[in-house]
C-alpha positions as CSV (number, residue, x, y, z in Angstrom):
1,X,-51.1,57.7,20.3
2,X,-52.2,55.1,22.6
3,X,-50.9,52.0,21.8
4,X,-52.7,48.2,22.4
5,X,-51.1,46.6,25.5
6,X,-50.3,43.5,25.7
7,X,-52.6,40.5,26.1
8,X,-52.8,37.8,28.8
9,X,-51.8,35.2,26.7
10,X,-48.8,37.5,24.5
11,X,-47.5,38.0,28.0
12,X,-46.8,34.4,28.4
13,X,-44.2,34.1,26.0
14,X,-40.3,35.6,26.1
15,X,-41.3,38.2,22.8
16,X,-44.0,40.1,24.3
17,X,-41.8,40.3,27.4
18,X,-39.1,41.8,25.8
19,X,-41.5,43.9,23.9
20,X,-42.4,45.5,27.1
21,X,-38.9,46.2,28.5
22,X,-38.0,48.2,25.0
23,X,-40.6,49.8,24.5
24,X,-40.4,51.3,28.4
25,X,-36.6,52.1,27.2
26,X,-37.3,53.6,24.3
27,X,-39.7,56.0,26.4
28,X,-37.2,56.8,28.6
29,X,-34.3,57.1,25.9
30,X,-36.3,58.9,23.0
31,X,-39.5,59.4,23.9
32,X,-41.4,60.2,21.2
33,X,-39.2,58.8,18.6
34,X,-39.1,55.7,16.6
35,X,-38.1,52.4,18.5
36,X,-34.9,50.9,16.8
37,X,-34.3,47.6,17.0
38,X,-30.8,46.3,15.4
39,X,-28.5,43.4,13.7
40,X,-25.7,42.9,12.7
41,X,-24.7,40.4,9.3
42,X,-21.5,40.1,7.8
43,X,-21.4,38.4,4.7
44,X,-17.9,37.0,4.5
45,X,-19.3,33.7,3.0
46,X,-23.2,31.9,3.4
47,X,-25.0,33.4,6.1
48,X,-26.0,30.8,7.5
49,X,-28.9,29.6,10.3
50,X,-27.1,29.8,13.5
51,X,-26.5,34.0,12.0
52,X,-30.4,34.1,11.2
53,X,-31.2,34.0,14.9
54,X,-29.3,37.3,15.0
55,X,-32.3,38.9,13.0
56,X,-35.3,36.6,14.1
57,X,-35.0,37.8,17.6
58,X,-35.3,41.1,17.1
59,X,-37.1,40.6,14.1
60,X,-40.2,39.1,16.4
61,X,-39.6,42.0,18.7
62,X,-40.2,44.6,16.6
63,X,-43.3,42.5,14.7
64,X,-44.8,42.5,18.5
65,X,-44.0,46.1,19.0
66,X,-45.7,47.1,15.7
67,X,-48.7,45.4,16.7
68,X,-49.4,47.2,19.7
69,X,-49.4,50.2,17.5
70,X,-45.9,52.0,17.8
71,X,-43.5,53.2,15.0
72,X,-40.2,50.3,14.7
73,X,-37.1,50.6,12.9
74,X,-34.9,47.2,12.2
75,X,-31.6,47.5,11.4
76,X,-29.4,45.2,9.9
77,X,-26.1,46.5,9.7
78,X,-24.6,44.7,6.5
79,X,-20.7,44.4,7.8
80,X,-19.5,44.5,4.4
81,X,-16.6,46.6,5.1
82,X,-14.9,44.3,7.1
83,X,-11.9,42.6,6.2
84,X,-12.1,39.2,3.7
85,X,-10.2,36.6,6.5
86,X,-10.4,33.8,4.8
87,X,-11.4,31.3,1.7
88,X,-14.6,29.7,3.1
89,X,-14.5,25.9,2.6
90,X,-17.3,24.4,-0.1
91,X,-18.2,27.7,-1.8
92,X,-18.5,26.7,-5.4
93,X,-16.4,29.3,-7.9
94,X,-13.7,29.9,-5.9
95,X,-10.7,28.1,-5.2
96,X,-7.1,29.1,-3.3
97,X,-6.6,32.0,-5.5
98,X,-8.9,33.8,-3.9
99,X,-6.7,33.8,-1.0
100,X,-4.6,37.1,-2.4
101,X,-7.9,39.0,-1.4
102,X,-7.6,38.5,2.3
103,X,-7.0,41.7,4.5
104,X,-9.6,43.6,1.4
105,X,-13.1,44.9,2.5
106,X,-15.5,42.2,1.7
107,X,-16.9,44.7,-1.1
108,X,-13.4,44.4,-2.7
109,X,-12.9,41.0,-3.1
110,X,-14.9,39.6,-6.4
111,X,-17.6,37.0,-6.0
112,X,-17.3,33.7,-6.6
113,X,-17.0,32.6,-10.3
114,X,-20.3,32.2,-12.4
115,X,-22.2,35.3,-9.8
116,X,-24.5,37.8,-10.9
117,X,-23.5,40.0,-8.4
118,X,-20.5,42.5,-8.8
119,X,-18.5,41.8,-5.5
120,X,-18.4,38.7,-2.8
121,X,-20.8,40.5,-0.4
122,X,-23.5,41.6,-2.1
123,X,-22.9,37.5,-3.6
124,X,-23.8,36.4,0.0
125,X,-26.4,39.4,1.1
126,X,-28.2,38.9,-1.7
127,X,-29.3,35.0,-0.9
128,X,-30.0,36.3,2.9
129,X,-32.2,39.3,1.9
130,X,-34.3,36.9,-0.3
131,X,-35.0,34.4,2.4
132,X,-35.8,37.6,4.7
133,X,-38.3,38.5,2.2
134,X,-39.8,34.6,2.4
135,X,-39.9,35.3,6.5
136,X,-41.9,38.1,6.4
137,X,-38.6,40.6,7.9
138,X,-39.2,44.0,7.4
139,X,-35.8,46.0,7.9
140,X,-33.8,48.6,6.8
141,X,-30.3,47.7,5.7
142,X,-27.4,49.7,6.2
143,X,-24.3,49.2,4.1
144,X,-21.3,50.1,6.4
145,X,-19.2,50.4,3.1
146,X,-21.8,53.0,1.8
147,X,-21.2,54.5,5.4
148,X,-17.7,54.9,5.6
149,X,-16.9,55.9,2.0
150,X,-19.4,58.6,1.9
151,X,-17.7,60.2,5.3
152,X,-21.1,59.8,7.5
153,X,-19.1,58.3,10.1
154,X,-16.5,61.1,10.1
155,X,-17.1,63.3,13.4
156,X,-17.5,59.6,15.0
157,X,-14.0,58.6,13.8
158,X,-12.3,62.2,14.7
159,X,-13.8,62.0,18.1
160,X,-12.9,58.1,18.7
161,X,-9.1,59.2,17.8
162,X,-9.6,62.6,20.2
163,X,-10.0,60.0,22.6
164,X,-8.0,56.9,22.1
165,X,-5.9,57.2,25.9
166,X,-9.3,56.6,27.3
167,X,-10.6,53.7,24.8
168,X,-7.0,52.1,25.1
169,X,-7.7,52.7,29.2
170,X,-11.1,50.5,28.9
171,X,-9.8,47.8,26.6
172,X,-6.2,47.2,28.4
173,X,-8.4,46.1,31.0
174,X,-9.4,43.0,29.7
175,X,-5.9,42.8,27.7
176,X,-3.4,39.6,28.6
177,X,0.0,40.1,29.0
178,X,1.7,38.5,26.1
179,X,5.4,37.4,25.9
180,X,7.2,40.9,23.9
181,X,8.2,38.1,20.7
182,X,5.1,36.9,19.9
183,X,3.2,40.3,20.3
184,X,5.5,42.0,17.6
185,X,5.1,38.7,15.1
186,X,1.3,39.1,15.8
187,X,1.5,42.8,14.9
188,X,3.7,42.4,11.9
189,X,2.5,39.8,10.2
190,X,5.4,38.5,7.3
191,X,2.9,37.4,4.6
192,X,-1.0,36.4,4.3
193,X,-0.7,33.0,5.5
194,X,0.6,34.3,8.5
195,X,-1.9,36.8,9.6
196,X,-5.1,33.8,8.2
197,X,-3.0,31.3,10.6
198,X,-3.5,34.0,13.2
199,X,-6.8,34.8,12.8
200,X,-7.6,31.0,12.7
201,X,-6.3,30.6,16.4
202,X,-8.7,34.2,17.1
203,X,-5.7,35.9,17.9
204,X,-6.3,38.9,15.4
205,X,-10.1,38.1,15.0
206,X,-11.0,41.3,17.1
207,X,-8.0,43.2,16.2
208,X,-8.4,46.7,18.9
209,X,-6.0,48.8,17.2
210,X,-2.8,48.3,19.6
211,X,-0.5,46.9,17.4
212,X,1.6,50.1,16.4
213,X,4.6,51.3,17.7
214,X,3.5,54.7,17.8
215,X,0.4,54.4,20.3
216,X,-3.1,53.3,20.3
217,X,-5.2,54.0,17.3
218,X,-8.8,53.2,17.0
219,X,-8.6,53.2,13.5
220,X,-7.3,51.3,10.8
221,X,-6.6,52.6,7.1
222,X,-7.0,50.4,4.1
223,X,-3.5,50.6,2.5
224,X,-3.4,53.0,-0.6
225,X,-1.2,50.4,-2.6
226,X,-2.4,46.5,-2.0
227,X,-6.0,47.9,-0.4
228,X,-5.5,46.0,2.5
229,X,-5.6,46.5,6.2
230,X,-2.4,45.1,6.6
231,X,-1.5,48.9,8.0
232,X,-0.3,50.3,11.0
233,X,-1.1,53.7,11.8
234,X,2.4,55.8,13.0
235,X,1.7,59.1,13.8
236,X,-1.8,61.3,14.2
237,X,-2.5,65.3,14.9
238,X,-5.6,66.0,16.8
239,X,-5.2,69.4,15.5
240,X,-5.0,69.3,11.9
241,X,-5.6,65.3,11.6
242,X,-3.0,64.7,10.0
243,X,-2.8,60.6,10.1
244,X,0.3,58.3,8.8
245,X,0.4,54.8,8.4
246,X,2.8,51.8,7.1
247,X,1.5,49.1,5.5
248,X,3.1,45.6,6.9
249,X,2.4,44.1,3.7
250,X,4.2,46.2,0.6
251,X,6.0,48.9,2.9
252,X,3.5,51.2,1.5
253,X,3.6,54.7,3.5
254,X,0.8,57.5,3.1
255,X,0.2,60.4,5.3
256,X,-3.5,61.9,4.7
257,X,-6.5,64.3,6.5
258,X,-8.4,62.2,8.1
259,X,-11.1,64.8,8.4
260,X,-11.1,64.0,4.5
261,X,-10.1,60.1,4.5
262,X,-12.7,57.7,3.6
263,X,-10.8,54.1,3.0
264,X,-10.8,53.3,6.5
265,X,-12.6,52.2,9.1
266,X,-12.8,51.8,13.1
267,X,-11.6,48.5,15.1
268,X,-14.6,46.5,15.5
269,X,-14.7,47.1,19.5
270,X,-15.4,51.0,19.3
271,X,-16.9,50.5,15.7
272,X,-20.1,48.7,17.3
273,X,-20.4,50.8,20.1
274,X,-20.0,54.2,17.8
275,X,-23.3,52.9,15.8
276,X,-25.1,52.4,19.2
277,X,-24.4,55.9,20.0
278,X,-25.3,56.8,16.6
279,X,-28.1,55.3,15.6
280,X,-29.8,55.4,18.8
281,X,-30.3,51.5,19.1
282,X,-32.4,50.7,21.9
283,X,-32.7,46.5,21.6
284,X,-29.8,44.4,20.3
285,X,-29.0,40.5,21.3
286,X,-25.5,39.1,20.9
287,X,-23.7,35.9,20.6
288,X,-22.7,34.3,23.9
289,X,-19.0,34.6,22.0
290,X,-20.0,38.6,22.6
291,X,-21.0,38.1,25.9
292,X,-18.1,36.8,28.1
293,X,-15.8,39.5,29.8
294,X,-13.6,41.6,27.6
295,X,-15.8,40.8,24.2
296,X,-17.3,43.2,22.0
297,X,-20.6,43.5,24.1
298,X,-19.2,43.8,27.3
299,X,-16.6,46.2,26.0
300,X,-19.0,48.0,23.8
301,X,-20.9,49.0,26.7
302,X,-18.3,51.1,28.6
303,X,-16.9,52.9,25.5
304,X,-20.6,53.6,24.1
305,X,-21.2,55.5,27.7
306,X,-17.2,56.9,28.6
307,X,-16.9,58.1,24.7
308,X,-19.5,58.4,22.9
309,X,-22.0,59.8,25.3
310,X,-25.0,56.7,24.3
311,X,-26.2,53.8,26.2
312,X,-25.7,50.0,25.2
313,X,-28.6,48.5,24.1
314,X,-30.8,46.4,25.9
315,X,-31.1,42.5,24.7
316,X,-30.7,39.0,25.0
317,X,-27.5,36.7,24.6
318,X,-28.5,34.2,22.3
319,X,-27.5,30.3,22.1
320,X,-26.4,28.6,19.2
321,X,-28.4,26.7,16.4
322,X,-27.3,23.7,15.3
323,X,-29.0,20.9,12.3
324,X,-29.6,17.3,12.7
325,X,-26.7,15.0,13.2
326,X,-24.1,18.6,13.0
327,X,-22.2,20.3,15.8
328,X,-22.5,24.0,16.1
329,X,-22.2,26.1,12.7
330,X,-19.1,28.1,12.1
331,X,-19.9,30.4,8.5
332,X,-15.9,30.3,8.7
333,X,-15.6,26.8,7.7
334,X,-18.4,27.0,5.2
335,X,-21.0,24.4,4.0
336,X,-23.3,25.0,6.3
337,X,-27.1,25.5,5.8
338,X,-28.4,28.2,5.3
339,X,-32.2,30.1,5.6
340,X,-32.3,29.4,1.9
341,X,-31.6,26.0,2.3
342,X,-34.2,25.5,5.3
343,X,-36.8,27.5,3.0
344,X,-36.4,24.6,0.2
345,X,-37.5,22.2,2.6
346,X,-39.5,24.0,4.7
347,X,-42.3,26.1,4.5
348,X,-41.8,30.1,6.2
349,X,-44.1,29.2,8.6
350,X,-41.9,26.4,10.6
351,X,-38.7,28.0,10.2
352,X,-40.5,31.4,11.9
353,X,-41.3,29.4,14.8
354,X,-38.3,27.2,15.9
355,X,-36.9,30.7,16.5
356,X,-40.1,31.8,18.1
357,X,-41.0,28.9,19.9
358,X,-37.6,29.3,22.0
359,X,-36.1,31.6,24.4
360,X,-33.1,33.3,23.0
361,X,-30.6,31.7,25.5
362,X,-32.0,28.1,24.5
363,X,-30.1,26.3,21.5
364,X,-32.2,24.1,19.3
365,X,-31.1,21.8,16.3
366,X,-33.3,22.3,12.3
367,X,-33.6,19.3,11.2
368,X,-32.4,18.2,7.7
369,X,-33.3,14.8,8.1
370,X,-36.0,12.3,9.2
371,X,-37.0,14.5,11.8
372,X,-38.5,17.2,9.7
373,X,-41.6,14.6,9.3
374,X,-41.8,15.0,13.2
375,X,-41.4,18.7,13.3
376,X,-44.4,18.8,10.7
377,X,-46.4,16.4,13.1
378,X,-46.0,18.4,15.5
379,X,-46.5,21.8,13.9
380,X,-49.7,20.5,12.3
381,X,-51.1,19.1,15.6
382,X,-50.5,22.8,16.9
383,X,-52.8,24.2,13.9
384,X,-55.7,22.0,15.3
385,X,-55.2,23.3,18.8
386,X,-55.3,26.5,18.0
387,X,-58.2,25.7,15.3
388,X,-60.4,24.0,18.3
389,X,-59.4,26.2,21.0
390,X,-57.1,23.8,23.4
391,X,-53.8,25.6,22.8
392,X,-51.7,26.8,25.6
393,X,-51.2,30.9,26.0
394,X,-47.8,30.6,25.2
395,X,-48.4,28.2,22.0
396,X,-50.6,30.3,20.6
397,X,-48.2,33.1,20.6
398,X,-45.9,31.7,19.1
399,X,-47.9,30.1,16.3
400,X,-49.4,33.5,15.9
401,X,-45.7,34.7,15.2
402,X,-45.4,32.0,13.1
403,X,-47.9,32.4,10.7
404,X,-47.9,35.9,10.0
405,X,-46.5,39.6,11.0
406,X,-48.5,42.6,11.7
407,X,-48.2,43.3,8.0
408,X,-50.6,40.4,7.4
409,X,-50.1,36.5,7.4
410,X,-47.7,34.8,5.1
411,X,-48.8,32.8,2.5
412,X,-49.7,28.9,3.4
413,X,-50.6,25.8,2.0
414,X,-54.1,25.7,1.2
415,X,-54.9,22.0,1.9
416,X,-51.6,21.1,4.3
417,X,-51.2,17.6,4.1
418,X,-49.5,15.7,6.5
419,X,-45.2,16.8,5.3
420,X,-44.3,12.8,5.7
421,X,-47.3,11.5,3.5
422,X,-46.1,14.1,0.7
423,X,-42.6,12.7,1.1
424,X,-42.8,9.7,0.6
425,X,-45.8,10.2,-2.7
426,X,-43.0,12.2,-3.9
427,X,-40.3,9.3,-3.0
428,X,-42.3,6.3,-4.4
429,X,-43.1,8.0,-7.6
430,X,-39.9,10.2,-8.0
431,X,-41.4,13.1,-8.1
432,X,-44.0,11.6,-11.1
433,X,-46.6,14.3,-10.8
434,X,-49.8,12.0,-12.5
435,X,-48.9,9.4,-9.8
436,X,-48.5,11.8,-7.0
437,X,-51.9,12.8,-8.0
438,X,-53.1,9.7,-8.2
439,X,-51.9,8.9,-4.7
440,X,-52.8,12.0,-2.7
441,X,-56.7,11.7,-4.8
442,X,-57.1,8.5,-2.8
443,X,-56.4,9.5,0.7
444,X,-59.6,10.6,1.0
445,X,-62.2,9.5,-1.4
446,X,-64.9,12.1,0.0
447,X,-62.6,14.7,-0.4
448,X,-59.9,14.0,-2.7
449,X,-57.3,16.0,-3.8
450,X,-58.4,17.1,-7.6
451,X,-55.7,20.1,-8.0
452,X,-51.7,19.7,-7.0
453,X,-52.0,23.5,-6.6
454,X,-53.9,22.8,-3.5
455,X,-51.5,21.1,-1.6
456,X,-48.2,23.6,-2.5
457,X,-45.9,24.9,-1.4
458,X,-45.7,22.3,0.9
459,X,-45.7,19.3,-1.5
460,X,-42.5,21.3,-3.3
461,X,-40.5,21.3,-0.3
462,X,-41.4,17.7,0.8
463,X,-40.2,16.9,-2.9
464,X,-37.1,18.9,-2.5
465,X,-36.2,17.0,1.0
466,X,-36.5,13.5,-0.4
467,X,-34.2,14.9,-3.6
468,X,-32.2,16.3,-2.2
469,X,-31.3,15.0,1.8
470,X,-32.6,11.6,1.6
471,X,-29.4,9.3,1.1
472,X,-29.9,6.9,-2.3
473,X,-29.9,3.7,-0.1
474,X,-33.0,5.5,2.0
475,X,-34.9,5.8,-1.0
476,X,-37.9,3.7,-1.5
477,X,-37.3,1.5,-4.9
478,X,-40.5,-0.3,-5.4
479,X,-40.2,-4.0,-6.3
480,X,-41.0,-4.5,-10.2
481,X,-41.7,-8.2,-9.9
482,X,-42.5,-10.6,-6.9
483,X,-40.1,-11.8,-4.9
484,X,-40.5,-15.6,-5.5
485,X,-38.4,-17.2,-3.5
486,X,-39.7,-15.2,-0.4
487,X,-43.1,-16.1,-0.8
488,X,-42.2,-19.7,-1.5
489,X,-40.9,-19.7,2.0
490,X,-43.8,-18.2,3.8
491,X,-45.2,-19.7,6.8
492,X,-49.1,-20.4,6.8
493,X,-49.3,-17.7,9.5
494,X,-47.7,-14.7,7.1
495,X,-49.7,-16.3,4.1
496,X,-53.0,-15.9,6.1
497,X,-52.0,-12.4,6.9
498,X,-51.2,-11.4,3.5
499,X,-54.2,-12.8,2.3
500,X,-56.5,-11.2,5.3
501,X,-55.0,-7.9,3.8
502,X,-55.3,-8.8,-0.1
503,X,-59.1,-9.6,1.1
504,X,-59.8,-6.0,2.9
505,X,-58.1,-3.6,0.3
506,X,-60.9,-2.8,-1.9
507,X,-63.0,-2.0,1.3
508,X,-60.3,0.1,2.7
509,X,-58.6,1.6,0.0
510,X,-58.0,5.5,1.6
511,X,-55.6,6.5,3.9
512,X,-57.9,5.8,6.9
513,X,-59.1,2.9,6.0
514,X,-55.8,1.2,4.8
515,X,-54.3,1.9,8.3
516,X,-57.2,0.8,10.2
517,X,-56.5,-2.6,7.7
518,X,-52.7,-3.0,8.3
519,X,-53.2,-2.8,12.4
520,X,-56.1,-4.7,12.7
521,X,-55.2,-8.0,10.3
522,X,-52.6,-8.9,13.3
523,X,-55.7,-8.0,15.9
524,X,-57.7,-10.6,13.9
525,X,-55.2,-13.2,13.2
526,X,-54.9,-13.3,17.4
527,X,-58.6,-13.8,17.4
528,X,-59.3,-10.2,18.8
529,X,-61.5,-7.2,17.0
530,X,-60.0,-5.2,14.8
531,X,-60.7,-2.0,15.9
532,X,-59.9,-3.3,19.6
533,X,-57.8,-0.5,21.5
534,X,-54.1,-1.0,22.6
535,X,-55.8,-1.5,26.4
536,X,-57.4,-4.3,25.3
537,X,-54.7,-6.3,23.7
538,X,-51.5,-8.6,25.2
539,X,-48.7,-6.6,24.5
540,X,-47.5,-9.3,22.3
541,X,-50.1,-8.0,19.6
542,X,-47.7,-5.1,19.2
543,X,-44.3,-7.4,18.2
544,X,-46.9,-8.9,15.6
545,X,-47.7,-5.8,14.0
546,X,-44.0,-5.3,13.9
547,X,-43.3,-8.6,12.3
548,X,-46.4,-8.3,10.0
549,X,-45.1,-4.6,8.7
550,X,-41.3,-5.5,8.2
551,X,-43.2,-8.5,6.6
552,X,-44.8,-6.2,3.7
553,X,-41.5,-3.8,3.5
554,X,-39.9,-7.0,3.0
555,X,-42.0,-7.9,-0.2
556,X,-42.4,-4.7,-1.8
557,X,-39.7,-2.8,-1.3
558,X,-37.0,-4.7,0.0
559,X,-36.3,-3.2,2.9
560,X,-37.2,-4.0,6.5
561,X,-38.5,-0.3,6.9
562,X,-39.8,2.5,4.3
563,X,-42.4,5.0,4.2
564,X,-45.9,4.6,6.7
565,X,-47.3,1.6,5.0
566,X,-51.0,3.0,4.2
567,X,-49.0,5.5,1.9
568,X,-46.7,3.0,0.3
569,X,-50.0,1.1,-0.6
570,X,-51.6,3.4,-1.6
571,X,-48.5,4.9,-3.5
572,X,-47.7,1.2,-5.2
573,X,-51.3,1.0,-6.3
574,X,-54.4,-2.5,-5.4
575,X,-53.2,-4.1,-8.7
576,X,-49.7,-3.8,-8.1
577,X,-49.6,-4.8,-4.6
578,X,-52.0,-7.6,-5.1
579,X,-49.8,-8.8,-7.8
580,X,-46.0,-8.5,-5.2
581,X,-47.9,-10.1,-2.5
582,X,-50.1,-13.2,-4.3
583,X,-46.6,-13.4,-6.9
């Protein structure tokens, strides 16, 4: 098959880049053969959007690779075998009981209190696979505790312990010298708060396997008693695999065939670079936390070539993501956003290219606060470059990215509406769908808006911003009578410039023609046009407009500030803002 090459502009941007350097690898690796492409998730508590740029990298990858014609395979290795390290903070139905879990596979623990879902990682996978679905992701998920229960792993896991001297060679290269004391209380943790103490401090986070007395072991049983991996393994026969272990916890001693064990699993530093080797992974990015020397990555790479006989795959560290006004997410502490939570404010589209838009190693903040209206600004200003042709190469990609995969474009917004004008309809009206009509028929009287259906989903996740991250004292409370004293106390300059706006409203009632009134009546109170440019005016016209606006805020809302004032007069209605203005 000969597959489309990539275009002039695609080659422009980072994805088509990286599009080209796996699928030369993959030609060289398995020719032939599918491309695989691979993630990694662990749901230990809400996967959140710093994790999502795990999958969207690839994830756009992959999407380029398929349209150029070639056969891809996305991973996403659910890491739900892992061990349960801690209670996350602010996960509603669960509370410090759930505490006696930790050390269990994550498929072991229950989920929180009130969940559909039978255990506390399919709770949190199953929130994450829905919002994949929203993106557009196509993948294949692999549960690792499907994986190592059913024994697919086996020969990988007897050939790892075959050849623990030389993994224990690689990784005591990158090992610290620890005083004798603390080592063994680090190995033998007394109780559980002890070993979630440690693991807070990331001293057991990436445990290798070298805390026995007996010699290195890659491999890690869960304990036949508690169920935890509180274990130490004590003794192993490469002949007939005949394994012991102690469990630090309850004493618990168990000698079994490995060769017939399933309720265990590798250390995560020769676990990732087994499924390299054995799922043929040609493209993979990884955290900069896996990147410095002696992590997983750089470790990985080494043991996936000296033991298992594969290559590391090729990819991209990736930055951080971080939200508006928040340092950089931890899923450890909990309560942070999620993809879900972006997708209620958000439509697909945007979320798609804040990860597409930037280079993997370049960190950039969502916003959950005012400046999502800006994001939208600028997102719909993109839409009419690439509608009349002006976008740049690398623009267009990644709106291209944005807006669809090779499957097909995701669905949009038939009528999009500027985000910030359906904000604040849905803020002065909360939420009052016959006025947010009302409001959003007379922004344009030649082409008003005659079906609310038109204008979703993107009026639903305006609507579910201003609910739901707009602070109370932000909200925009309309006055319900005049304010009498203020008006009393106007000067004859304000009371000529309400009464040059009370006079134009009926002339200019749409959203163009209500902003074209509120900038001009300071224009024509300084004895200039109204439609005279910013190049023709002092710059003092500009602190007039200011005073004029906070001037209006003042008198029907309160406030010095509020939404764009054509909207809020529009929003309030001529009657009522003639009758809060005249009083």
């Amino acid at each position: 098959m000969v597959a489309a090459q990539s275009t002039g502009a695609e080659t422009q941007d980072w994805v088509s880049r990286y599009a080209d350097d796996v699928i030369a690898e993959s030609e060289r690796r398995a020719p032939g053969k599918p491309v695989v492409v691979a993630s990694g998730l662990s749901p230990s508590g809400p996967i959140h959007l710093g994790n999502l740029r795990e999958v969207m990298t690839p994830h756009l990858v992959a999407d380029e690779i398929r349209r150029r014609g070639y056969t891809v395979r996305h991973l996403i290795s659910w890491d739900d075998y892992d061990r349960y390290r801690k209670v996350p903070n602010g996960v509603p139905g669960t509370d410090a009981s759930w505490a006696e879990h930790i050390g269990k596979p994550l498929t072991a623990v229950p989920a929180p209190a009130g969940s559909a879902y039978p255990n506390w990682a399919e709770h949190f996978k199953a929130a994450m696979v829905a919002a994949l679905a929203d993106l557009g992701v196509e993948f294949d998920g692999i549960s690792q505790t499907a994986q190592y229960t059913a024994g697919v792993y086996r020969e990988q896991i007897l050939h790892a312990m075959r050849h623990r001297g030389d993994i224990d060679a690689i990784l005591d290269q990158y090992r610290t010298k620890k005083d004798p004391a603390k080592q063994q209380k680090q190995q033998k943790p007394q109780d559980e708060a002890e070993l979630e103490a440690a693991e807070g401090s990331g001293a057991a986070s990436e445990d290798d396997g070298s805390g026995g007395t007996g010699g290195y072991y890659p491999y890690k049983p869960f304990c036949g008693q508690c169920g935890k991996d509180l274990t130490t393994v004590t003794s192993y026969d490469d002949d007939t695999t005949e394994l012991s272990y102690t469990c630090t916890l309850d004493g618990f001693t168990e000698t079994v065939l490995l060769s017939e064990f399933n309720r265990g699993k590798l250390v995560w530093k020769v676990d990732w670079p087994m499924r390299w080797a054995f799922e043929g992974v040609i493209f993979e990015p990884s955290g900069v936390d896996h990147s410095s020397p002696g992590s997983s990555f750089q470790v990985g790479g080494q043991i996936v070539d000296r033991v298992f006989g594969g290559k590391q795959p090729i990819g991209p560290m990736y930055a951080f993501v971080g939200i508006s006004g928040m340092a950089k997410m931890s899923s450890s502490k909990g309560g942070v956003p999620t993809p879900g939570d972006a997708l209620r404010i958000m439509e697909p589209q945007i979320l798609r290219w804040l990860y597409a838009r930037r280079r993997p190693n370049q960190s950039f903040k969502i916003a959950f606060d005012q400046e999502i209206q800006r994001l939208y600004d600028e997102w719909d200003k993109l839409g009419a470059k690439v509608a009349d042709g002006t976008v740049l190469p690398a623009d267009a990609a990644a709106y291209r990215r944005a807006v669809g995969t090779a499957a097909g474009d995701l669905p949009r917004t038939e009528r999009p509406l500027a985000y910030r004008t359906l904000a604040a309809a849905a803020d002065v009206t909360a939420g009052d769908e016959k006025q947010v009509q009302r409001i959003l028929s007379e922004l344009d009287p030649e082409h008003p808006v005659t079906d609310l259906a038109t204008v979703r989903p993107r009026l639903d996740k305006a609507e579910a911003w201003i609910s739901t991250y707009v602070p109370a004292e932000s909200r925009t409370i309309v006055r319900t009578e005049p304010d009498a004293e203020a008006l009393a106390g106007l000067d004859d300059a304000s009371r000529a410039s309400i009464a040059l706006l009370l006079d134009g409203l009926d002339d200019h009632w749409s959203l163009d023609g209500l902003t074209h009134l509120v900038y001009g009546v300071p224009k024509v109170q300084a004895g200039f046009p109204a439609d005279a440019t910013a190049k023709e005016l002092p710059p003092e016209i500009k602190a007039a407009q200011r005073s004029f606006f906070a001037l209006l805020y003042h008198l029907l809302v309160g406030r010095d500030t509020g939404p764009r004032l054509p909207t809020l007069l529009l929003a309030v209605g001529a009657d009522r803002v003639r009758a809060l203005l005249a009083g």
